[in-house]
C-alpha positions in Angstrom: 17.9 8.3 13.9 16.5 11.8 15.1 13.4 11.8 17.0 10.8 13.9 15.1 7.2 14.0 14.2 6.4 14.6 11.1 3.9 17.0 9.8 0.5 14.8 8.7 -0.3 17.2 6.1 3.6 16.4 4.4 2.4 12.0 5.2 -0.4 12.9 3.4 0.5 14.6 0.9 3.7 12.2 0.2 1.2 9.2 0.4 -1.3 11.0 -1.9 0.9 11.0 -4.5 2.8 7.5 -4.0 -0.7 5.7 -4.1 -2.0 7.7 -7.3 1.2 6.7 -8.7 1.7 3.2 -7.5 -2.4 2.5 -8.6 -2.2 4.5 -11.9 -5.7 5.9 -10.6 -6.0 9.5 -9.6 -8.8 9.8 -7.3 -7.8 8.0 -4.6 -8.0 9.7 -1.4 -5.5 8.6 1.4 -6.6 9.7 5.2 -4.6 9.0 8.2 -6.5 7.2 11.2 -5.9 6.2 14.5 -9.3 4.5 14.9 -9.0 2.0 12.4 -6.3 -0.3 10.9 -4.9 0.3 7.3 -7.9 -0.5 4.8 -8.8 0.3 1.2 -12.5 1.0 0.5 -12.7 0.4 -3.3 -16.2 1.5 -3.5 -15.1 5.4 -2.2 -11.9 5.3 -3.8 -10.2 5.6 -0.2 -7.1 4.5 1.5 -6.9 4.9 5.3 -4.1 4.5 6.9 -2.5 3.8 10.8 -0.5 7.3 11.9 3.3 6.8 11.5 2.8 7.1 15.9 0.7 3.7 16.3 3.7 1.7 14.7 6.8 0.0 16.0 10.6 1.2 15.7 12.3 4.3 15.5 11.4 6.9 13.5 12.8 5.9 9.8 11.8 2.7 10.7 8.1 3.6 11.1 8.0 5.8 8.2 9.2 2.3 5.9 6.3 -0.1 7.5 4.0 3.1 6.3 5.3 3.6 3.0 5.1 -0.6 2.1 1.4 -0.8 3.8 0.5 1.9 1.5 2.3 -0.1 -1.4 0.1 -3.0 -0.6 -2.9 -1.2 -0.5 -2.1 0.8 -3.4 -2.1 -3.4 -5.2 -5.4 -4.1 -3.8 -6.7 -1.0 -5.6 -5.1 -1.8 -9.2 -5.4 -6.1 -8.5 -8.8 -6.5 -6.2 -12.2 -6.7 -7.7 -13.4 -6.9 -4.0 -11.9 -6.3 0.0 -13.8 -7.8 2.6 -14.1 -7.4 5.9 -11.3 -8.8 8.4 -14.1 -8.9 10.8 -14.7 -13.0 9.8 -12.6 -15.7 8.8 -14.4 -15.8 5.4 -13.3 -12.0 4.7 -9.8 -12.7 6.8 -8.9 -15.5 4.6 -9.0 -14.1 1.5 -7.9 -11.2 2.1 -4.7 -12.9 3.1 -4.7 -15.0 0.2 -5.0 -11.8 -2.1 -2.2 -10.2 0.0 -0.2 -12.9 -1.7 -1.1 -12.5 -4.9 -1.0 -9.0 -5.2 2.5 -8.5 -4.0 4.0 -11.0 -6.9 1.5 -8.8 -9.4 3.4 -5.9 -8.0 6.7 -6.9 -7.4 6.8 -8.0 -11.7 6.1 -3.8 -11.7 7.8 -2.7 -9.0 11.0 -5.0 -8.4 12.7 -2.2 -6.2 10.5 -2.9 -3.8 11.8 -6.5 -2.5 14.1 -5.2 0.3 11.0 -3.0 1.9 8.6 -6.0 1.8 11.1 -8.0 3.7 11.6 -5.1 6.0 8.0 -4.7 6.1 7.3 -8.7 7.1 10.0 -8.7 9.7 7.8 -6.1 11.6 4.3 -7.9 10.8 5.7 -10.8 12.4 6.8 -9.0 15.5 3.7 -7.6 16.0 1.5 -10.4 15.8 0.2 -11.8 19.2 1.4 -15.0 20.4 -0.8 -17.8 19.9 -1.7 -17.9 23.4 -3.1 -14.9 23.6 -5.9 -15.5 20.6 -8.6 -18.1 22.5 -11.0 -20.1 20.5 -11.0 -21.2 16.7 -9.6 -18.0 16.0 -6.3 -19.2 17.2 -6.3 -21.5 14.6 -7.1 -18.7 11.9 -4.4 -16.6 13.7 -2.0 -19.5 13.1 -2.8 -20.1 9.6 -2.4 -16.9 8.9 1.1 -16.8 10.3 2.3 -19.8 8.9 0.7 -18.8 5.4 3.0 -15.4 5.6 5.7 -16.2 7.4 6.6 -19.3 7.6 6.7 -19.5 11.2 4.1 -19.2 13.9 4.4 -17.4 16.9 3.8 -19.7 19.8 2.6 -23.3 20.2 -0.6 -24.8 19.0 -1.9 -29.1 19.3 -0.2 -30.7 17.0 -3.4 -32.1 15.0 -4.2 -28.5 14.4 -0.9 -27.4 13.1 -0.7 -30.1 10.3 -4.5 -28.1 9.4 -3.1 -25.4 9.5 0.2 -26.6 7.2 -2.4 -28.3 4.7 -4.4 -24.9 4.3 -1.3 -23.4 3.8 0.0 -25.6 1.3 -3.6 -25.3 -0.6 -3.7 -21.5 -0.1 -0.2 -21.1 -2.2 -1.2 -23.7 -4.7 -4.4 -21.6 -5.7 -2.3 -18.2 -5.1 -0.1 -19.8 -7.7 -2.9 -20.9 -10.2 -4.9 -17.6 -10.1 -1.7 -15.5 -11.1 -0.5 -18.0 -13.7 -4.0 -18.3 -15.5 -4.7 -14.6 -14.5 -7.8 -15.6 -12.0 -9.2 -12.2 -10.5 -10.4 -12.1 -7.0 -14.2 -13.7 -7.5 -12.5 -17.0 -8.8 -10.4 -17.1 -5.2 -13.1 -16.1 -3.2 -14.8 -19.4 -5.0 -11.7 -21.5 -3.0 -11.9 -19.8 0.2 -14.4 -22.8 2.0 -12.1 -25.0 0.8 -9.5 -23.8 3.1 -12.7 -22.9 5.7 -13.4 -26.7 5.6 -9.7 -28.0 6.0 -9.3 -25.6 8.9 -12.5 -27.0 10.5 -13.9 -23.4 11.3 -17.0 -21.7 10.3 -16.5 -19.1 7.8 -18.5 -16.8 9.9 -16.3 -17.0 13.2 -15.2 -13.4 14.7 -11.6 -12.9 14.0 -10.9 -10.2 17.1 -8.6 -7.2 16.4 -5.0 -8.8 17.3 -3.2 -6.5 19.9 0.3 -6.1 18.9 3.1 -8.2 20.7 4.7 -5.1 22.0 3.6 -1.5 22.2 3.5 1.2 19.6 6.4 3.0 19.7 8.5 0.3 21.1 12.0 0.0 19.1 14.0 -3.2 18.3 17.5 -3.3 19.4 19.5 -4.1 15.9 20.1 -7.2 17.3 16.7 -8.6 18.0 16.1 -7.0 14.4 18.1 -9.2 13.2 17.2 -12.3 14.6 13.3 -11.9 13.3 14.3 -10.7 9.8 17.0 -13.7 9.4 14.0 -15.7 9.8 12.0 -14.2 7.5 14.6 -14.3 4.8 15.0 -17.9 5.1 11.3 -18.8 4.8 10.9 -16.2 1.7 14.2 -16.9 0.0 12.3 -19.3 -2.7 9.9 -16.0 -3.5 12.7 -13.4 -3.5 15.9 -14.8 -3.5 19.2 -14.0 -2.0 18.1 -11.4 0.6 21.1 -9.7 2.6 19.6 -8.6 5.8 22.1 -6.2 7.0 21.1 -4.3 4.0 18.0 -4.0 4.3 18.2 -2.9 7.9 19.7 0.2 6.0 17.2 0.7 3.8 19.3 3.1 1.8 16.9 3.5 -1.1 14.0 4.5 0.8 16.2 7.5 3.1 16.4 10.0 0.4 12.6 10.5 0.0 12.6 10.4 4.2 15.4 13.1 4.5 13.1 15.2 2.2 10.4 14.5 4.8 12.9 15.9 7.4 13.6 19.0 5.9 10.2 19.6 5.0 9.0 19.3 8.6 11.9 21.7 9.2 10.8 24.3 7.4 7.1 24.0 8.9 7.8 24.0 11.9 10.3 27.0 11.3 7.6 28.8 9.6 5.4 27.9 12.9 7.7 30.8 14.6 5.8 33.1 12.3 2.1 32.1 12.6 -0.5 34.2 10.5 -1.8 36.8 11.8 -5.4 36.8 14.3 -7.9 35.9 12.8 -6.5 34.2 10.0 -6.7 30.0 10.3 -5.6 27.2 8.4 -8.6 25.2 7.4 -8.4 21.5 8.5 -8.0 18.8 5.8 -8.5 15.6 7.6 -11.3 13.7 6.0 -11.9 15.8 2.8 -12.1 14.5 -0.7 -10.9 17.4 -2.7 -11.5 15.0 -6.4 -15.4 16.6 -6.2 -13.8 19.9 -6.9 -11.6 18.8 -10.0 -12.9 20.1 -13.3 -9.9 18.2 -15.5 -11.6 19.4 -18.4 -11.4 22.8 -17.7 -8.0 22.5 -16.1 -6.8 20.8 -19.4 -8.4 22.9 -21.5 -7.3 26.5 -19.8 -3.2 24.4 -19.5 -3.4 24.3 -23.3 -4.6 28.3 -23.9 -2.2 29.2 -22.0 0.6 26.8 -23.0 2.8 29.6 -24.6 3.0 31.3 -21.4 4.6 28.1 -19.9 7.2 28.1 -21.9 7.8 31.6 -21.6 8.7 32.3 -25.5 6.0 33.7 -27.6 6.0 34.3 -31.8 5.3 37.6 -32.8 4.9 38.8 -36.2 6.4 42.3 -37.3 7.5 44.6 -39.7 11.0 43.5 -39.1 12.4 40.7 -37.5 14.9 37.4 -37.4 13.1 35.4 -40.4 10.6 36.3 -43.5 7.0 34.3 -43.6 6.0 34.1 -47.0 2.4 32.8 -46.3 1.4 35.6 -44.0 3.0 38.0 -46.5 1.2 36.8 -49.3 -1.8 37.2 -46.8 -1.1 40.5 -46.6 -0.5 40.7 -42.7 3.3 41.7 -41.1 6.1 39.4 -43.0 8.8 38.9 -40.2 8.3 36.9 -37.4 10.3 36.5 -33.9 10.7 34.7 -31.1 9.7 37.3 -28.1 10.4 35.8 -24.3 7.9 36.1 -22.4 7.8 36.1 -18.1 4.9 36.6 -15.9 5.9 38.8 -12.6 3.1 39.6 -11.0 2.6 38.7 -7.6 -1.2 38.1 -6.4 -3.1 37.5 -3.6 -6.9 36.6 -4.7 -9.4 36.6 -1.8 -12.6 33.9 -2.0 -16.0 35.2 -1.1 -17.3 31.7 1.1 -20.5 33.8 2.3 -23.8 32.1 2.3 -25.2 33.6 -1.2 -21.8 31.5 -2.7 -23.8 28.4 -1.2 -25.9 27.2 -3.8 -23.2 27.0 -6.6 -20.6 26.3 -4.0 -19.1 23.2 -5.8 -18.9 25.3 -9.2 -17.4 28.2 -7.3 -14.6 26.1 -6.1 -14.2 24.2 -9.4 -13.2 27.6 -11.3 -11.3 28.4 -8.3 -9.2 25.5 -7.8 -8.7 25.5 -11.6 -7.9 29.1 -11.4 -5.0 27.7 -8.5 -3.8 24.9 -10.9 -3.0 27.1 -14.3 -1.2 29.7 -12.1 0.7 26.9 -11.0 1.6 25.8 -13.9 2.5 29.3 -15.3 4.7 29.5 -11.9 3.0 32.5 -10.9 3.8 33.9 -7.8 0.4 33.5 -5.4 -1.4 33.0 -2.2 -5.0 32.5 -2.2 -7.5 33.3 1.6 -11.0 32.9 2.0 -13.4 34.0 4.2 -17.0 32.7 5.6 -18.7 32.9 9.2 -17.9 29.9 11.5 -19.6 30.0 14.8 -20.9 33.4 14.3 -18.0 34.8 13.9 -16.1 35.8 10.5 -12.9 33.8 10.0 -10.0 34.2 6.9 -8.6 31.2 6.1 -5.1 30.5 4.4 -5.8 28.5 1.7 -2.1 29.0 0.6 0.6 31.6 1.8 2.6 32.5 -1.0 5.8 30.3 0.4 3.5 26.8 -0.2 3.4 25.1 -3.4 -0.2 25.0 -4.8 -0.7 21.2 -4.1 -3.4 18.4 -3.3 -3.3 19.4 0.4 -4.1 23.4 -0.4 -6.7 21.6 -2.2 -8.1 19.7 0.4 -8.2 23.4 2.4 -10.6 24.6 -0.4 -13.0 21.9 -0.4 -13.2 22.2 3.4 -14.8 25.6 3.4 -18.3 25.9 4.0 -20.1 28.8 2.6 -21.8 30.4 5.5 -22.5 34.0 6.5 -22.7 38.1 5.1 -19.9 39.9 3.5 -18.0 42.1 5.9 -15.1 42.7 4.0 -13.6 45.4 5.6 -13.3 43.4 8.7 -11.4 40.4 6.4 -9.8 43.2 5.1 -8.2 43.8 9.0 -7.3 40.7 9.3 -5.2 40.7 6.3 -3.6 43.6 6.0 -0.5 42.4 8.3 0.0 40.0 5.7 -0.2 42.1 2.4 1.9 44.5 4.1 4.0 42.7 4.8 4.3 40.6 1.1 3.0 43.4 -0.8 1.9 42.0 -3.9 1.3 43.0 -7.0 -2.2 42.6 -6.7 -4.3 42.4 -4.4 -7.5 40.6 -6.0 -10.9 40.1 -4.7 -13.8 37.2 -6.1 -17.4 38.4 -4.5 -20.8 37.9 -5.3 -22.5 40.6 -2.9 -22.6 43.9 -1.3 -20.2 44.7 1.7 -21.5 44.9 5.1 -20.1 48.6 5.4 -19.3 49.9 2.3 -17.5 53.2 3.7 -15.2 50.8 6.1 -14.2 49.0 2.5 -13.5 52.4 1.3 -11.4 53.2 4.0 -9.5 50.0 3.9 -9.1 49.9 0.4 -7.1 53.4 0.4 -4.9 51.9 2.7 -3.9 48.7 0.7 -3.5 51.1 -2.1 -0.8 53.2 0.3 0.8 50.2 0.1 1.2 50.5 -3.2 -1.2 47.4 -4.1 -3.3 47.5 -7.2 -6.8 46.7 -5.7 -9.0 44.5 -8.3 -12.4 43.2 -8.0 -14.2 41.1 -9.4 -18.3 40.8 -9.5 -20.1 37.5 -9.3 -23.7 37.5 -10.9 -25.9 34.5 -12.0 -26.4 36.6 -15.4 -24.7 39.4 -17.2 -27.2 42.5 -16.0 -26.6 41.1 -12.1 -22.7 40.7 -12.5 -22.4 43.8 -14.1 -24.5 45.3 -11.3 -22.6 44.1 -8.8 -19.3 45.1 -10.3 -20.4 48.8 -10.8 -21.0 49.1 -7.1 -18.2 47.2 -6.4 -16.4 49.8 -8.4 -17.7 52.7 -5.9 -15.8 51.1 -3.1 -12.4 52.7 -4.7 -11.0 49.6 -6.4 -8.9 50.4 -9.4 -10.2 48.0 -11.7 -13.6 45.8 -11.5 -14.7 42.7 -13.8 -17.8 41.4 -14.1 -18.4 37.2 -14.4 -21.9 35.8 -15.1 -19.8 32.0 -15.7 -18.1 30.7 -13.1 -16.2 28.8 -15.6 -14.7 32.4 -16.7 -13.5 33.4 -13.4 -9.6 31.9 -14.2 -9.5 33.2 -18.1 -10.3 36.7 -16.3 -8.0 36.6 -13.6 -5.3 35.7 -16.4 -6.2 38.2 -17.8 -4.6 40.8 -15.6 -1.3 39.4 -15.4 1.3 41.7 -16.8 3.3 39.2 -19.2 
């Protein structure tokens, strides 16, 4: 398997998209963190994850471990009332236990997931510590827990404490069992948990420690010592999943397709990375953002279903002549003939986002038209790329939102929300910055959203007849909080040698107009 490191935005996105899907909810926000183990925080709707770089195995085989502990947590999410912490044996406990049940509630949904939970276990089990290395009563948790999903424990432990350990075991199944054939939710296992605290003779408050893996991140298994570990995991977990056939699952065939599309994505990145955007011009970061606070589904929805006959690219129009007779709108007196008339949107736009301070107080509004603006022409397939600009340590910057080679997705959408509205308007300085780019795309359009007056209106000017040289139609469009400013601002807006200027007093607006100027 190649050695390559895949792009974090492509993880994220990928994982974005697997846990919305695998949950059935569509806020969940996934982050990548090498600080933390994998966790769900129901309460913020958040999945964070271990980096593809802290696990064990080559490449493909770190990229499988990643996709099932996403799987798992995407179950805790649709099956958990509650996650606790791991920090105590209380918390530990049952989240072990509800790791169980989960996984059968998911597997009755996702049966094509078998062979990558047995992958998945084969490389829990390797990187659990040996017993020996876990001192205190929380060797005995550590052994429970292995025996509980294993099997096996790694390691020797006194005998009196192992048969403990298999009796909590035992009892932990049986109630695993119960709560999925009586559908018990998490609050009636939690109820069972001291029982299992009491036969392990522990306190339910005892520090569990963060368990060091066995070997090192990064470390690979020879295929051989592979297959030792996973033939004993497919022994101990043939009664839950039957027949398992290890050297297939060592393939993992159905799983490489979505990888390879991984690899070629990285590809392409990186190819593009030969041709990096111009000075001056920055990618915003999106680790950490939750870009759900800018999704107006509503308005998405609602502007999806206007425009729904420009999706499908045919449109009726009614004329004096034409392929079939409508009596109704005869009788109505309007034109009697009707056709079918196809319909194709070709304009290529660049919209620039005004992110200066006076954007501030209606930020979240701002970007809600915005983004919604970014999903319809989507959706139409309209050719676009979409920069912003604001001031970032006193100093303008334009960031690439998305270049007109990137799919409008949730990671462009993460670059959005991460823009902080700070700063003046110099325009004609953005202006600089861009004008590598747009000459060398040269749109259609070339279409600026502001809500102020430029910094240096002559050095607009001058730029302006330049992009125009280009043969780019320059639009504008004015920002106001009512109709007298917007209009205002989009009269002296049209001074600055722009060929066309709107006015918006809604923000909501801001997509029908920019529609609006598409030639269909």
């Amino acid at each position: 398997m190649q050695a390559i490191q895949l792009q974090t935005e492509s993880i994220v996105e990928i994982a974005t998209f697997l846990v919305r899907r695998w949950s059935e909810k569509d806020n969940i926000i996934v982050e990548i963190s090498d600080k933390v183990e994998t966790r769900t925080r129901l309460n913020e709707n958040r999945v964070i994850l271990t980096p593809l770089e802290k696990r064990i195995g080559n490449d493909f085989q770190k990229y499988r471990q990643f996709r099932t502990s996403l799987w798992y947590e995407a179950m805790r999410i649709k099956f958990c009332k509650k996650i606790l912490s791991n920090d105590h044996a209380f918390g530990f406990i049952l989240n072990t236990l509800e790791t169980q049940r989960v996984e059968r509630l998911g597997r009755e949904i996702w049966k094509g997931m078998d062979d990558e939970i047995i992958f998945n276990y084969t490389y829990m089990l390797v990187a659990r510590p040996q017993l020996h290395t876990v001192y205190g009563k929380a060797r005995i948790v550590e052994a429970f827990y292995q025996y509980f999903m294993f099997g096996t424990i790694k390691g020797e432990i006194q005998s009196s404490q192992f048969e403990q350990i298999k009796k909590a075991a035992v009892f932990g199944k049986k109630i695993v069992n119960k709560a999925i054939e009586e559908n018990h939710d998490t609050e009636w296992l939690e109820e069972k948990i001291s029982e299992i605290i009491k036969i392990l003779d522990i306190d339910s408050l005892l520090t569990i420690p963060i368990s060091l893996p066995f070997m090192k991140a990064g470390m690979a298994l020879s295929e051989e010592e592979l297959l030792k570990v996973l033939k004993i995991i497919s022994k101990n977990k043939e009664g839950d999943f039957g027949s398992i056939d290890p050297a297939s699952i060592i393939k993992g065939d159905n799983v490489y397709d979505e990888y390879k599309v991984l690899l070629d994505e990285n590809e392409k990145t990186e190819n593009k990375g030969l041709n990096p955007e111009p000075i001056g011009v920055q990618t915003p970061s999106t680790k950490n953002v939750d870009e759900t606070v800018i999704f107006d589904m509503s308005l998405i929805n609602g502007l999806k279903m206007r425009f729904k006959e420009w999706k499908t690219g045919w449109k009726e129009q009614h004329l004096r002549t034409g392929d079939e007779f409508d009596e109704e709108n005869y009788i109505d007196g309007n034109e009697p003939f009707f056709t079918d008339e196809k319909k194709s949107i070709k304009t290529k736009i660049v919209i620039l986002l005004d992110h200066s301070s006076s954007i501030a107080s209606d930020a979240i509004e701002y970007k809600k038209a915005t983004l919604a603006l970014c999903e319809v022409l989507s959706y139409l397939k309209v050719k676009f790329a979409v920069y912003a600009f604001s001031t970032e340590n006193r100093s303008v910057v334009c960031w690439s939102v998305k270049p007109d080679n990137v799919k409008w997705n949730n990671i462009t959408a993460k670059r959005l929300a991460q823009i902080v509205a700070n700063g003046s308007t110099p325009l004609a300085e953005v202006y600089d910055k861009m004008f590598p780019i747009l000459q060398s795309k040269r749109p259609d359009i070339f279409l600026t959203l502001t809500d102020g007056e430029p910094s240096d209106p002559n050095a607009v000017r001058i730029m302006t007849k330049q992009f125009k040289g280009l043969g780019i139609n320059m639009i504008s469009l004015g920002l106001g909080p009512n109709t007298v400013r917007a209009t205002t601002i989009a009269n002296n807006l049209k001074r600055l040698g722009y060929e066309k200027t709107m006015a918006v007093s809604r923000l909501k607006d801001i997509p029908s107009k920019v529609i609006g100027i598409l030639n269909v």
